[in-house]
DSSP file (Angstrom, degrees, kcal/mol; ACC not computed):
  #  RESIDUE AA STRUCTURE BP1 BP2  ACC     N-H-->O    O-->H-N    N-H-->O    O-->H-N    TCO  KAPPA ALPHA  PHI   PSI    X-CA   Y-CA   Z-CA
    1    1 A X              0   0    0      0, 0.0     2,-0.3     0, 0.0    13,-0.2   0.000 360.0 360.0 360.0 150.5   -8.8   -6.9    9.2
    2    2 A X  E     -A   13   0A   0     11,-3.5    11,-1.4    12,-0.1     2,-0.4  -0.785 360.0-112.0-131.7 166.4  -11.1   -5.1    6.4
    3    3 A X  E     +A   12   0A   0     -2,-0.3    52,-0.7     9,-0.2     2,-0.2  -0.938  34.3 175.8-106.2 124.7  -10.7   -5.5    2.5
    4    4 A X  E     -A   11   0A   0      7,-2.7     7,-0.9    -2,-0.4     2,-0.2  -0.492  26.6-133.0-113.1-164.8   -9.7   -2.8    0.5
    5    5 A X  E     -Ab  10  57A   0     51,-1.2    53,-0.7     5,-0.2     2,-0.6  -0.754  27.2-173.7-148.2  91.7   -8.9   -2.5   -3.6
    6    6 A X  E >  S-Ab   9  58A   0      3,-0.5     3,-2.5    51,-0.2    53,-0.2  -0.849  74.4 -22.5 -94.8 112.4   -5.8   -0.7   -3.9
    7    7 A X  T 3  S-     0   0    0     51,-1.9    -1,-0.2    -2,-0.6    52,-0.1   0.756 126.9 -54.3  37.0  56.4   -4.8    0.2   -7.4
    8    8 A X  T 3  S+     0   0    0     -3,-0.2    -1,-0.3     1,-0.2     2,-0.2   0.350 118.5  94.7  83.7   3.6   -7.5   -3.2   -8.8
    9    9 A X  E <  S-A    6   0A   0     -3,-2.5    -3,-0.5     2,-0.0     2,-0.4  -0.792  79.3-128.0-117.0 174.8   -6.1   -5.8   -6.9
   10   10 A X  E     +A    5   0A   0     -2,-0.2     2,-0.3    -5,-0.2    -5,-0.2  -0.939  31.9 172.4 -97.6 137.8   -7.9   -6.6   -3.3
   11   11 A X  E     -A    4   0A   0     -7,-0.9    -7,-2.7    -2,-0.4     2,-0.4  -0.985  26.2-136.6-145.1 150.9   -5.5   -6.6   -0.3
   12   12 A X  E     +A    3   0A   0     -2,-0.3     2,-0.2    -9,-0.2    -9,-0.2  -0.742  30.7 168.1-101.9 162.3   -6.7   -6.8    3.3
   13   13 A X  E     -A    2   0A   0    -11,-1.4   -11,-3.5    -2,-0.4     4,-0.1  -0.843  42.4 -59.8-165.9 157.4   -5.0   -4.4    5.9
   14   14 A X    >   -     0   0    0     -2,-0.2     3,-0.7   -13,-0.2   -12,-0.1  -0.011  39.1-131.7 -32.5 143.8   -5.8   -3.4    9.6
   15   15 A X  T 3  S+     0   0    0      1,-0.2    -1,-0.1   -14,-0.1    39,-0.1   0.328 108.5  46.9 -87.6   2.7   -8.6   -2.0   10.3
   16   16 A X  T 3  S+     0   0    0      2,-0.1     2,-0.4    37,-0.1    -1,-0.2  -0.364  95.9 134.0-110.9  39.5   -7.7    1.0   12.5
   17   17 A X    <   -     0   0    0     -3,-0.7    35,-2.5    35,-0.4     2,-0.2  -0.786  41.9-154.1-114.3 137.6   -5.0    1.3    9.3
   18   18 A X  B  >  -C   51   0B   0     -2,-0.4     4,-0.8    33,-0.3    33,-0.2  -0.564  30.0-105.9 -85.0 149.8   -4.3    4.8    7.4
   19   19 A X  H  > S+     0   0    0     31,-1.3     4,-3.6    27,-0.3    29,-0.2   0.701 118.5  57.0 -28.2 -39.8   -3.2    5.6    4.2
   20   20 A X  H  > S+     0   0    0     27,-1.4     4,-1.7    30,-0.3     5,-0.3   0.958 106.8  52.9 -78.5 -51.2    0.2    6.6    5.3
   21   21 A X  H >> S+     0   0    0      2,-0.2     4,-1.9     3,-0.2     3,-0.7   0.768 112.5  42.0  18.3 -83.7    0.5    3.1    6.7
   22   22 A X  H >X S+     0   0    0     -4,-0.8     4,-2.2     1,-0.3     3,-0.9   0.945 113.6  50.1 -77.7 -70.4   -0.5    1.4    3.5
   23   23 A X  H 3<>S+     0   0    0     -4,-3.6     5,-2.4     1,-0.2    -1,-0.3   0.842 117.6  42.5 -49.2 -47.3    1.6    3.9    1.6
   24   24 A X  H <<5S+     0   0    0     -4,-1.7    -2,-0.3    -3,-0.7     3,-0.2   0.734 108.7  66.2 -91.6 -28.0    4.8    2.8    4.6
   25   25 A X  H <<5S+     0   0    0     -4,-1.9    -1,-0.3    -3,-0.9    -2,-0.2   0.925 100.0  40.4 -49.9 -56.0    3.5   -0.6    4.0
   26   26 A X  T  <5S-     0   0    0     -4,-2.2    -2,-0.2     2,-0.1    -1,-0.2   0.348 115.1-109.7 -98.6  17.5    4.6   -1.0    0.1
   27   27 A X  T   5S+     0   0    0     -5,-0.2     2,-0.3    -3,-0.2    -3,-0.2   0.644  70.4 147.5  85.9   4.7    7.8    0.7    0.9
   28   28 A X      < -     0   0    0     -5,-2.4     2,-0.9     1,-0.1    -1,-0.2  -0.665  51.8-110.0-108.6 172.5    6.9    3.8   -1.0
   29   29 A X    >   -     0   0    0     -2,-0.3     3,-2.9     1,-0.2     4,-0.3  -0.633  12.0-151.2 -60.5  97.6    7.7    7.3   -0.6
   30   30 A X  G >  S+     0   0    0     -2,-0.9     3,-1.2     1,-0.3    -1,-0.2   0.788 103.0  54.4 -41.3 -31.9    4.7   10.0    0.6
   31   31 A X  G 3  S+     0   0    0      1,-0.2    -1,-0.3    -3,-0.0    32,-0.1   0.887 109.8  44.9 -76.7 -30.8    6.5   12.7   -1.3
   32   32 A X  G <  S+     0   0    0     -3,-2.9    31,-1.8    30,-0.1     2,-0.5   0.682 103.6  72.7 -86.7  13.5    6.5   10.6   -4.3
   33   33 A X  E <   -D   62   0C   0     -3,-1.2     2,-0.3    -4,-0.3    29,-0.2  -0.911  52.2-162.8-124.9 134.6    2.6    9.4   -4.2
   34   34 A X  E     -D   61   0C   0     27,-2.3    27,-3.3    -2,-0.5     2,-0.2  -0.904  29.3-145.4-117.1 143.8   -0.5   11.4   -5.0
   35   35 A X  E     -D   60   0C   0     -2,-0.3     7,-0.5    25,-0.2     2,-0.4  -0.573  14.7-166.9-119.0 137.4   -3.4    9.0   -3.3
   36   36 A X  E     -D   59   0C   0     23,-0.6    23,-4.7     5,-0.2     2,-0.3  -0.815  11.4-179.9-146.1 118.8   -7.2    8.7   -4.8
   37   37 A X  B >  S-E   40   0D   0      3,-0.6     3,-0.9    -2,-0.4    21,-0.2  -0.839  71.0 -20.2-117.4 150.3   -9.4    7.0   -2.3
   38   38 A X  T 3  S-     0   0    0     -2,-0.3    20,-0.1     1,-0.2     3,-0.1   0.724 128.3 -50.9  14.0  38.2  -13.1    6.5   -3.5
   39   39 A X  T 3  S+     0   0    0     18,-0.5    -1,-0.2     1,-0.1     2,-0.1   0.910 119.7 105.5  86.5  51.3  -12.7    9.3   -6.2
   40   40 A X  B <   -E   37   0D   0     -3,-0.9    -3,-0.6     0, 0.0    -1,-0.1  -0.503  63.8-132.9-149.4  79.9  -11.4   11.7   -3.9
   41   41 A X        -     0   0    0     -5,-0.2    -5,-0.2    -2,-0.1     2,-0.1  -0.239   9.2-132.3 -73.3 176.0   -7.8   12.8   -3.7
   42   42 A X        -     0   0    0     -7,-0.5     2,-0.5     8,-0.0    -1,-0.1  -0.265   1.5-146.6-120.4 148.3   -5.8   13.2   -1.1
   43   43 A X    >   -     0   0    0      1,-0.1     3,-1.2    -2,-0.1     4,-0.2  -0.988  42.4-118.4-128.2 139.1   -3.3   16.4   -0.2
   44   44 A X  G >  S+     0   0    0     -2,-0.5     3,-0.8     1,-0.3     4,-0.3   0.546 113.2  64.9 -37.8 -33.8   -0.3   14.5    1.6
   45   45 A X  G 3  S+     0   0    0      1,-0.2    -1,-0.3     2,-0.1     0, 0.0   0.222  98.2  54.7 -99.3  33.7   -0.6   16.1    4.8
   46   46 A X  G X> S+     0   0    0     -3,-1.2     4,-1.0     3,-0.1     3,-0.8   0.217  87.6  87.9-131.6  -3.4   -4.4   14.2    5.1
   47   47 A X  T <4 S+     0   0    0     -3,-0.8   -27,-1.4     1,-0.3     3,-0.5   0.940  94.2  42.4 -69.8 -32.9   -2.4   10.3    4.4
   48   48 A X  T 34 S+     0   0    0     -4,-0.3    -1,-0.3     1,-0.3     3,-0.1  -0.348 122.8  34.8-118.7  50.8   -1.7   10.0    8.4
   49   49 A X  T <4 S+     0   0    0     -3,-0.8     2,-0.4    -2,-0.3    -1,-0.3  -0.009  93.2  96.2 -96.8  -1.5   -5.0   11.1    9.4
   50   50 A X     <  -     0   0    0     -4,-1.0   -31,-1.3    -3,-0.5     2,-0.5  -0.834  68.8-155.6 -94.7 106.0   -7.2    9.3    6.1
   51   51 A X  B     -C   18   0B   0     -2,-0.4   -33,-0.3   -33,-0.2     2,-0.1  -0.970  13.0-120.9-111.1 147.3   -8.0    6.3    8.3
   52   52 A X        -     0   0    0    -35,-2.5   -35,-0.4    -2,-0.5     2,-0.3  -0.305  34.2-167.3 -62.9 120.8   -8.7    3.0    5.5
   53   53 A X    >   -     0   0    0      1,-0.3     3,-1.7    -2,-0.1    -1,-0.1  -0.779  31.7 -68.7-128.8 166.3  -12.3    1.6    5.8
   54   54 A X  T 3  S+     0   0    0      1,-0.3     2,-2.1    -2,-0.3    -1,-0.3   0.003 119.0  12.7 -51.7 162.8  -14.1   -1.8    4.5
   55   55 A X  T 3  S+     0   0    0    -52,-0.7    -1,-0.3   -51,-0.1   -50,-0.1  -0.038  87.5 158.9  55.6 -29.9  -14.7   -1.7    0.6
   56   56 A X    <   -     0   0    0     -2,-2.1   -51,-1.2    -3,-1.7     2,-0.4   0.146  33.0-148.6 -58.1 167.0  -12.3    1.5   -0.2
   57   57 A X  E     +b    5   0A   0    -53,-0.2   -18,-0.5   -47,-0.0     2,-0.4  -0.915  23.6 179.7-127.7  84.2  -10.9    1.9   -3.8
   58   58 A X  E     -b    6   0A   0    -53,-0.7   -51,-1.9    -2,-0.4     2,-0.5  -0.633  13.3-173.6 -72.4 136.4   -7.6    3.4   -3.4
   59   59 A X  E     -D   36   0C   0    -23,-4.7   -23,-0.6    -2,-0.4     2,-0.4  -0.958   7.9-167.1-124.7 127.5   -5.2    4.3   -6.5
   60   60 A X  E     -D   35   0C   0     -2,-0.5     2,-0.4   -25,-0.2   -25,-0.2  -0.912   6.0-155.4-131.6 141.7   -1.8    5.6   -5.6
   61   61 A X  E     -D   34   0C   0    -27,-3.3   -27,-2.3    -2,-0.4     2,-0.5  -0.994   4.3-146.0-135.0 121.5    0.2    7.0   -8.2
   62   62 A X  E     -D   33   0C   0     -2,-0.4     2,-0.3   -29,-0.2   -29,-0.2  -0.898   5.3-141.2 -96.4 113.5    3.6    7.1   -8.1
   63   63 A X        -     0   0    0    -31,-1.8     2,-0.3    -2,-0.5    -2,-0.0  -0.639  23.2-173.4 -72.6 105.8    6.0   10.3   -9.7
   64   64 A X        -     0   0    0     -2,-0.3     2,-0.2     2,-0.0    -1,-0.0  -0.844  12.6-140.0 -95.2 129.8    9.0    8.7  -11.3
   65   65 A X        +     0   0    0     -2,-0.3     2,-0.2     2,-0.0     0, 0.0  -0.547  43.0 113.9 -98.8 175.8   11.9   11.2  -12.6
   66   66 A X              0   0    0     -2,-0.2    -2,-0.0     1,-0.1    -1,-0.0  -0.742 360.0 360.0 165.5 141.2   13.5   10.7  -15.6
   67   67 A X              0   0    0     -2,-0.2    -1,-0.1     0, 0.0    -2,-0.0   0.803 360.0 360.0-129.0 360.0   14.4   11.9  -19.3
């Protein structure tokens, strides 16, 4: 297990563990989530190859519709 910091809180996940993973983890949708890992975003087809290392600082941002 490593420690990451996903969007300020710390949460430990696998250590051979992806973004997409982590994303599949909290139940949310990849279409809906644009990803910033260590000040770097992410283009969606790079979540299941992005593999999650010690110390990252993820922020996942979710796109809610609505009016």
């Amino acid at each position: 297990m490593i420690t990451i910091t996903c969007n300020g809180k710390e949460k430990q996940v696998a250590a051979t563990g992806t973004v997409l993973e982590l994303i599949a983890e909290l139940k949310l949708d990849p279409a809906t989530v644009v990803v910033e890992c260590d000040r770097k975003i992410l283009k969606p087809e790079e979540y299941a190859g992005y593999c999650l290392h010690e110390g990252a600082v993820l922020e996942l941002v979710r796109f809610v519709g609505g009016g």
